[in-house]
C-alpha positions in Angstrom: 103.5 137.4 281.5 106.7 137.9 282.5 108.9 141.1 280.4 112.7 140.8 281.2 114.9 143.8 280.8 118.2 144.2 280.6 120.6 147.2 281.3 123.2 148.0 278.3 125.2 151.6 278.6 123.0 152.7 281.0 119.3 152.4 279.1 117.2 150.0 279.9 116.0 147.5 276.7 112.5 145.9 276.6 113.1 142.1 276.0 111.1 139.4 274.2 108.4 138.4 277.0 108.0 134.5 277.9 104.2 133.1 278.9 106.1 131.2 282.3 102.2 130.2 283.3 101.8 128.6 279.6 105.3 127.6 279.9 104.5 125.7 283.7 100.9 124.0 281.9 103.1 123.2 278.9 105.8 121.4 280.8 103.5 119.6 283.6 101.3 118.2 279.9 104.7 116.9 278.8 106.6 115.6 281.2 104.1 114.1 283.1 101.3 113.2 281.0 103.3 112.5 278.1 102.0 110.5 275.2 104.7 110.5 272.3 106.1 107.8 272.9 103.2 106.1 272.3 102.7 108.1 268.8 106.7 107.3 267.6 105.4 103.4 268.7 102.3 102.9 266.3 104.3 104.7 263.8 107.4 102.0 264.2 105.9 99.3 265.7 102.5 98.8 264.3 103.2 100.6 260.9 106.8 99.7 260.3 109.2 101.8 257.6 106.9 104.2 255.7 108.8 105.0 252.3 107.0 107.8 250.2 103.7 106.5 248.3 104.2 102.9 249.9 101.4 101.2 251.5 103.1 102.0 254.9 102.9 105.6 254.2 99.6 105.6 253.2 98.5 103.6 256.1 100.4 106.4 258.6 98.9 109.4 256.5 95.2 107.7 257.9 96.5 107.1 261.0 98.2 110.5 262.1 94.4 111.9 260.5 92.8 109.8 262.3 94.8 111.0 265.7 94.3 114.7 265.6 90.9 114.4 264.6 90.9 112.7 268.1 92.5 115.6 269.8 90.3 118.1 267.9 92.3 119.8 265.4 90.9 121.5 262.7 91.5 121.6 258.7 92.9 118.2 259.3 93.6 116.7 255.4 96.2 115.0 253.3 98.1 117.4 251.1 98.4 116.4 247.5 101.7 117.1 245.5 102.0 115.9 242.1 103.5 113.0 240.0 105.7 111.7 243.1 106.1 108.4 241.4 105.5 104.8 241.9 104.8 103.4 245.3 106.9 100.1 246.0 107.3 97.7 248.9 109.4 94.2 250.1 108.5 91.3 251.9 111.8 89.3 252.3 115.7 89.1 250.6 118.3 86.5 251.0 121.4 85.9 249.6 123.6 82.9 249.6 126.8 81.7 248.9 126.5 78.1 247.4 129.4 75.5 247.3 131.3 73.7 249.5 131.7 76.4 252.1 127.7 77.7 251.9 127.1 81.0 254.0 124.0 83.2 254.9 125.1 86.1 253.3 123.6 89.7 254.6 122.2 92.4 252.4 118.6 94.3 251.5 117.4 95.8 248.6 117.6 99.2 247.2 114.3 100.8 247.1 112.4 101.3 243.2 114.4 98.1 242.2 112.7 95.2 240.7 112.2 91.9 242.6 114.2 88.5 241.4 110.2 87.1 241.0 112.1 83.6 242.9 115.2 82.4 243.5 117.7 82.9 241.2 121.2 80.9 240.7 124.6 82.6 238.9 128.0 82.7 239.1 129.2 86.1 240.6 131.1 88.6 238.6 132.8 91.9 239.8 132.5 94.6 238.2 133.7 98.7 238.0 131.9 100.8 236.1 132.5 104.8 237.2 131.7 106.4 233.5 130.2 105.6 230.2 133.1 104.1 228.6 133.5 101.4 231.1 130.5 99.8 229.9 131.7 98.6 227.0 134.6 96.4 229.0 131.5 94.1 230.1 129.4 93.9 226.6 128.9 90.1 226.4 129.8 89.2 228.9 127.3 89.3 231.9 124.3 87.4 230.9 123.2 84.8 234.0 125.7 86.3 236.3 125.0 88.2 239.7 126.9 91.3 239.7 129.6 92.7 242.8 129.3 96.0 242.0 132.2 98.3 243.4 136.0 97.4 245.1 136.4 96.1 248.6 136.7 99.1 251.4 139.8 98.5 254.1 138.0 98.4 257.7 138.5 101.4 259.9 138.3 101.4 263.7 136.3 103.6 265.5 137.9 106.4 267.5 135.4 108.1 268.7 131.9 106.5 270.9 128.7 105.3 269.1 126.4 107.4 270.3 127.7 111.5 271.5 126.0 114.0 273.2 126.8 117.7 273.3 129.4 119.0 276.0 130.3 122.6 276.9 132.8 122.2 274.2 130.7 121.1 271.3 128.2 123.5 272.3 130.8 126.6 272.1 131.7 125.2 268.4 128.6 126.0 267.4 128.7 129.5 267.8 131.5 129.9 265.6 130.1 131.0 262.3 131.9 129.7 258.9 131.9 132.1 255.8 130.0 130.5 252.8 132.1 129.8 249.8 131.6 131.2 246.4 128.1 129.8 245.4 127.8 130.4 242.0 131.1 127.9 241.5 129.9 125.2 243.9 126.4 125.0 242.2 128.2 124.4 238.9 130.3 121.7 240.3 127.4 120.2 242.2 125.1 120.1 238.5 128.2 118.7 236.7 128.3 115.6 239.6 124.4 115.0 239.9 123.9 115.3 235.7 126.9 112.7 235.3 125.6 110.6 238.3 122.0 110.6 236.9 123.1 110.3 232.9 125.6 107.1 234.2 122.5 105.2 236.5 120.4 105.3 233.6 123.1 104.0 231.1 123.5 100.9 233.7 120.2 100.3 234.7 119.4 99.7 230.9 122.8 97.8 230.2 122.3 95.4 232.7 119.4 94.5 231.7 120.2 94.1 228.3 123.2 91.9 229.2 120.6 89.5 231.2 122.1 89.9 234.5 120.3 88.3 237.3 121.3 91.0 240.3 123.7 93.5 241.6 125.5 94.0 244.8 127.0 96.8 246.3 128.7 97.3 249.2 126.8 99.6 253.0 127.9 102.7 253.5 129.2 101.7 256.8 130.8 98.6 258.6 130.4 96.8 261.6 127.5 94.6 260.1 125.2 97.6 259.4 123.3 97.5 256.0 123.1 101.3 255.3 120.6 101.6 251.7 118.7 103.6 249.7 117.1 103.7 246.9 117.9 102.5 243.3 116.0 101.8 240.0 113.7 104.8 239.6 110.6 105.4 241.1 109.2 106.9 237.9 107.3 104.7 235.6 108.7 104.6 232.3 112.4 105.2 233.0 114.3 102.3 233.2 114.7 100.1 236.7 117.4 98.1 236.0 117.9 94.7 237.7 117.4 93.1 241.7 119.9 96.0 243.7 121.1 95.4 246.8 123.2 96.4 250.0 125.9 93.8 251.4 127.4 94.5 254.4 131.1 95.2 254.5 132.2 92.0 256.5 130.7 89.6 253.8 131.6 91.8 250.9 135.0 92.4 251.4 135.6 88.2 251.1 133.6 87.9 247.8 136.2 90.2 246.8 138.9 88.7 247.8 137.4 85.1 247.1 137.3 86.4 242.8 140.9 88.3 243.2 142.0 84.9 244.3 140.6 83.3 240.8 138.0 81.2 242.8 134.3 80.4 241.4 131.5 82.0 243.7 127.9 81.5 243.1 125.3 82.4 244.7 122.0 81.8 245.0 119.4 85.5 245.1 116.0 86.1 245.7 114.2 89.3 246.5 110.3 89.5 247.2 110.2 93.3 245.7 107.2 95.2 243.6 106.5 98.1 242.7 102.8 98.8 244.1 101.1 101.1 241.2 101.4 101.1 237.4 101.5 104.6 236.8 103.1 107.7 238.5 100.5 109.0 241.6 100.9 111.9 243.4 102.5 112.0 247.2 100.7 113.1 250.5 101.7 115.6 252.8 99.3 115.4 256.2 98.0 118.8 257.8 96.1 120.5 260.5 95.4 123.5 262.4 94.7 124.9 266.0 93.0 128.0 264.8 94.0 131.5 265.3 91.0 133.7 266.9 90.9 137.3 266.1 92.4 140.0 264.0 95.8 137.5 263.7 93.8 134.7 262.6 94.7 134.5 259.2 98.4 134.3 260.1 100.5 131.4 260.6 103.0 129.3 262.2 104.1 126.2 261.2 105.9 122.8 262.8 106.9 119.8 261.0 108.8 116.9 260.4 108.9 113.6 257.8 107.3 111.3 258.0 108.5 109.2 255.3 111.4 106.7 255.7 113.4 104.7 254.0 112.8 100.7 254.2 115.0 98.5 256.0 114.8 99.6 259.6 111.1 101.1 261.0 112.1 105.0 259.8 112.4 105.7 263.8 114.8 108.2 264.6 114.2 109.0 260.9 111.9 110.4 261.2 109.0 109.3 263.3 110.5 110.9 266.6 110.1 114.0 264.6 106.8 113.4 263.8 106.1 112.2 267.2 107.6 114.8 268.8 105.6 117.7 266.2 102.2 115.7 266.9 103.1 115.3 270.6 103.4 119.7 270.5 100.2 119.9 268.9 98.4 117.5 271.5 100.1 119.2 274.5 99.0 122.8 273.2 95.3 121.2 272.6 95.3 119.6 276.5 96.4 123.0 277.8 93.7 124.8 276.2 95.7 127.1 274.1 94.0 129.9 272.5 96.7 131.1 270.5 96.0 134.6 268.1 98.0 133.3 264.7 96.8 129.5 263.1 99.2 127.0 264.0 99.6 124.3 261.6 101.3 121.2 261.9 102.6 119.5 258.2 104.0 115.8 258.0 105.9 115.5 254.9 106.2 113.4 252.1 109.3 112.7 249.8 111.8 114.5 252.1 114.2 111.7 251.9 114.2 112.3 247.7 114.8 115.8 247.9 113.0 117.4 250.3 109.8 117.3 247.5 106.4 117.7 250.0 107.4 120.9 251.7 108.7 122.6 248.9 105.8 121.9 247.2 103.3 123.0 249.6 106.0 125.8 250.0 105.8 126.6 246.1 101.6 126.2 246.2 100.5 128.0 249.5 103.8 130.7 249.7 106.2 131.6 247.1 108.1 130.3 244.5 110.4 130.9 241.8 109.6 130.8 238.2 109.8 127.3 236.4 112.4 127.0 234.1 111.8 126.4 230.4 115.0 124.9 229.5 114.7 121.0 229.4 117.9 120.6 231.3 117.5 123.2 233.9 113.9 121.2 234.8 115.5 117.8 235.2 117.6 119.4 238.4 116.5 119.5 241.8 115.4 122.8 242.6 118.7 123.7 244.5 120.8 123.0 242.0 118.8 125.1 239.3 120.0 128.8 237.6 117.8 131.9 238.8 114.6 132.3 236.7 113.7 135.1 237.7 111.7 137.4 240.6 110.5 135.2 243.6 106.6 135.0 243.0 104.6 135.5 246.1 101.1 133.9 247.1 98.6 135.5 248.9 100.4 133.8 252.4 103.6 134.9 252.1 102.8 138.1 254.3 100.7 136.1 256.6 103.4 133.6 257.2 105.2 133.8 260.9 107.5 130.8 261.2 108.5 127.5 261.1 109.9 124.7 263.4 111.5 121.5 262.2 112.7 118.4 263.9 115.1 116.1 261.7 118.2 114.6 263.4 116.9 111.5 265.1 116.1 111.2 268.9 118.9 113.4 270.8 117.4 115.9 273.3 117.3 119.7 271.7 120.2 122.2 272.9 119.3 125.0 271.6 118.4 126.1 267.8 119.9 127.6 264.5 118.9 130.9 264.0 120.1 130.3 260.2 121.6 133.7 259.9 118.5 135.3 261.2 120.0 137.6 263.6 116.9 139.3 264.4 115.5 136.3 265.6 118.5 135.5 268.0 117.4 137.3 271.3 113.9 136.6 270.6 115.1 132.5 270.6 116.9 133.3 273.8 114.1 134.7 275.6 112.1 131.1 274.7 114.8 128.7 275.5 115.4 130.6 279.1 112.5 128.4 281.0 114.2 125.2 279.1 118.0 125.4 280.3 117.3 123.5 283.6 116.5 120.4 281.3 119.4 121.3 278.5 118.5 123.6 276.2 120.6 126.9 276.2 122.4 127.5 272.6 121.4 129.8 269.9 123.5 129.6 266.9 123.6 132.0 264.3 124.8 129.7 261.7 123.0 127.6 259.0 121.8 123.9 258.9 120.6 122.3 255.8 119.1 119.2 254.2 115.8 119.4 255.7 112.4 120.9 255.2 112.7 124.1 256.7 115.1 124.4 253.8 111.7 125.0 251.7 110.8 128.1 253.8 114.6 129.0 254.1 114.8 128.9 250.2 112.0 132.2 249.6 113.1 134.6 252.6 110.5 132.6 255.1 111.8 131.8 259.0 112.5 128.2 259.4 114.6 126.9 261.9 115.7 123.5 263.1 116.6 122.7 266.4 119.9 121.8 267.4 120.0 117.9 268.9 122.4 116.0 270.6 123.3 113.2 267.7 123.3 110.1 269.9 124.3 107.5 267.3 122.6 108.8 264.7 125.1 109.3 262.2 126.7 106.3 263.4 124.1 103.8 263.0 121.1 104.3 262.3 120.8 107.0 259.9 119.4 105.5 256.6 120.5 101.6 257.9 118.7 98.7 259.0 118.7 99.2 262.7 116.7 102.7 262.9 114.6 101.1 264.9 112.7 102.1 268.1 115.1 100.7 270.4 117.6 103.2 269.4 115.1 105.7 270.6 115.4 108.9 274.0 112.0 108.8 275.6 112.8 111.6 277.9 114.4 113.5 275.1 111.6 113.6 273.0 109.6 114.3 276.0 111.7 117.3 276.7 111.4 118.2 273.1 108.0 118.4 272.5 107.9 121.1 275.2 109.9 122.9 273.7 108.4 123.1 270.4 104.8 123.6 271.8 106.2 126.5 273.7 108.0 128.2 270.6 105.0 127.6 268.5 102.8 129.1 271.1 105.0 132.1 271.6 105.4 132.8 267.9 101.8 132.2 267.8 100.9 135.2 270.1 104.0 137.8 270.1 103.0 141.0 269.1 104.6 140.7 265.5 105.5 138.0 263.2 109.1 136.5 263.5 111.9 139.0 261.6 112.7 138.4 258.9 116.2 138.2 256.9 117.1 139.5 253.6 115.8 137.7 250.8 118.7 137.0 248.8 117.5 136.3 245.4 119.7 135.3 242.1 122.6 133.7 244.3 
């Protein structure tokens, strides 16, 4: 055990100690005996895209059991949360233009739509529809056809590389720290967009089908031939699904635009092997397990994760299965070493992150704290960061045992360092860890915030969780959410270094004399 001390105004200050023989096992295990990529693999390779209660997902939830049984974890279960929805799944889509100048034209379904059960054959109509009242512009008027949904977008160049990695530069950014605005005005904003974005989907889902439409198109999120989709429909049984949804890409949308600006006739030819796989609403599965704590510190815990649900057109790798690669690959390394570590460490792969974060902050809600449900109708139909305080946070039995927890969520790019998510307490503590790792990258603490992922649960009720900061490769530029997150846009040695880095953190916050600080709990914002 090595204690580092540092000299400020003449006293000497006790710093956070660092394991640097656990550290040396921990790096030989994975750098040189490394086995993740064969986990983010079988995940992508042999599993495919795992979207949230599909038969994919259910098949990995076995699988990822089935593998730290292997390795001999304990507790190892899946982690029921309730009334997720309907599972759903697709085999094949096509569209085509039909005429004298017949094309191949590319786009995939939106997930929690309806198949075209067989071809299907229809003039193509465009239309705009941005609020109730546009509706009514269309009654009548749309039975057969197939639907362009939306305007053509102007292409625009790239001016910056595909794929980025973190410089001196973009590493000193992050240390700058950006006051928050007002919250209470932002969340009002934010519930007037979602409840006129939710109240307007259901409105067209049930129109079009009234109206006898055959499909809709819309156009990716991105260009250069990338189909960037989601979902659709609803994955709720009983609300309404709507019609066949899909994602064009740009380059063939854009013409169909043109081609009915121009007054010309287009049809074209659909079908969409789609179905939803249940009848009724199930629950979804988170899946756990444990490397016990020994000893009077047995009871407490640390926590790593990632998701390991996807969305459906690419194989869900750098979202998220290097995560969950990388968070089983930490586990694996810490069992190889023979860790004996004096808090629990347990690992959770979540479920329904990619609709709103749902698996952790359910099992956050069940196993830690939570804040009361809300009564009013409206108020319940939010997600929960967008509701009005209800009250006192409501602690479970764990809350005081709880240490940490570590999250991996931005694709493949090798760690630099980690938010400390206004945790200033936890900043020197972070330093200490990352010190053995700056020969292979990692050197950055920020102090500032990252969001949209599942440490956000913990975040949310005063509990440390942290997310590592990652160099982005392309992953906001072409795989995220699109068609080709697939494993070929995947780091080996980053995740590699990676999982060392998280095995180490979890073993140190596993065995420091005290649980990870904590910040204030700011409740009622």
């Amino acid at each position: 055990m090595l204690v580092l001390c540092l000299g400020v105004g003449g006293v000497a200050v006790a710093q956070e100690p660092v394991d640097l023989d656990m550290v040396s096992r921990i790096r030989q295990e994975a750098f040189h005996r490394s086995q993740v990529m064969a986990t983010l693999s079988h995940l992508t390779e042999s599993i495919g895209p795992r979207l949230a209660n599909s038969p994919q997902m259910a098949e990995a939830n076995a699988w990822t059991r089935g593998k730290f049984n292997e390795w001999g974890l304990a507790n190892v279960h899946d982690d029921a949360f309730d009334d997720f929805g309907r599972g759903w799944e697709f085999s094949t889509a096509s569209v085509e233009m039909l005429g004298d100048r017949a094309q191949q034209l590319h786009a995939l379904p939106k997930a929690w739509t309806p198949g075209t059960n067989g071809p299907v054959e229809g003039e193509l109509v465009q239309v705009e529809i941005k609020k109730l009242a546009d509706l009514e512009k269309y009654r009548g008027k749309l039975g057969g056809k197939v639907l362009l949904v939306g305007e053509a977008r102007d292409y625009k160049r790239g001016t910056e590389p595909d794929s980025h990695r973190h410089d001196a530069t973009s590493l000193e950014g992050l240390q700058q720290f950006t006051v928050p605005k007002t919250a209470a005005a932002d969340r009002a904003e934010r519930i007037k967009k979602y409840s006129e974005r939710q109240e307007l989907a259901k409105a067209v889902n049930s129109f079009f089908v009234e109206e006898g439409a055959l499909a809709a198109i819309s156009i990716s999120g991105w260009d250069n031939g990338i189909i960037r989709v989601a979902g659709g429909g609803s994955r709720k049984a009983g609300e309404p699904v709507g019609i066949p949804e899909l994602a064009m890409i740009a380059e063939h949308f854009n013409p169909l635009v043109r081609a009915l600006k121009a007054e010309q006739t287009v049809r074209l030819r659909v079908n969409v092997d789609a179905r939803f796989t249940d009848e009724t609403n199930q629950p979804g599965y988170n899946t756990i397990a444990e490397i016990p704590g020994r000893g009077r510190k047995a009871g407490e815990i640390v926590m790593l994760g990632a998701h390991m649900d996807s969305w459906h057109t690419g194989t869900g790798a750098a979202d998220n299965a290097a995560g969950v690669a990388v968070m089983m690959e930490a586990m694996r390394i810490l069992k190889a070493v023979g860790a004996r570590p004096e808090r629990t460490i347990r690992v959770a792969l979540w479920s329904g992150e990619e609709q709103g974060l749902i698996g952790s902050q359910d099992y956050v809600a069940r196993n830690f704290a939570a804040y009361p449900e809300p009564t009013d109708p409206a108020q319940k139909a939010l997600p929960a960061s967008l509701r009005e305080p209800t009250g006192a946070l409501q602690k479970k039995r764990d809350y005081d045992r709880f240490s940490a927890y570590f999250n991996m969520d931005n694709g493949s790019g090798r760690f630099r360092g980690i938010y400390a998510q206004e945790n200033l307490a936890a900043v020197p503590i972070f330093e200490a860890w990352l010190k053995p790792f700056h020969d292979v990258g990692a050197t950055n603490v920020a102090t500032r915030n990252t969001g949209s992922t599942d440490h956000i649960a913990f975040d949310a009720v005063g509990l440390p969780g942290f997310q590592f900061i990652q160099d982005r490769l392309d992953y906001f530029s072409n795989v995220h959410h699109s068609h080709l997150d697939t494993w070929d846009h995947i780091q080996p040695e980053d995740l590699k270094q990676a999982a060392a880095i998280v095995a180490s953190f979890a073993w140190h916050a596993a065995t420091r004399d005290e649980p990870l600080p904590r910040k204030p709990l700011l409740e009622n914002d």
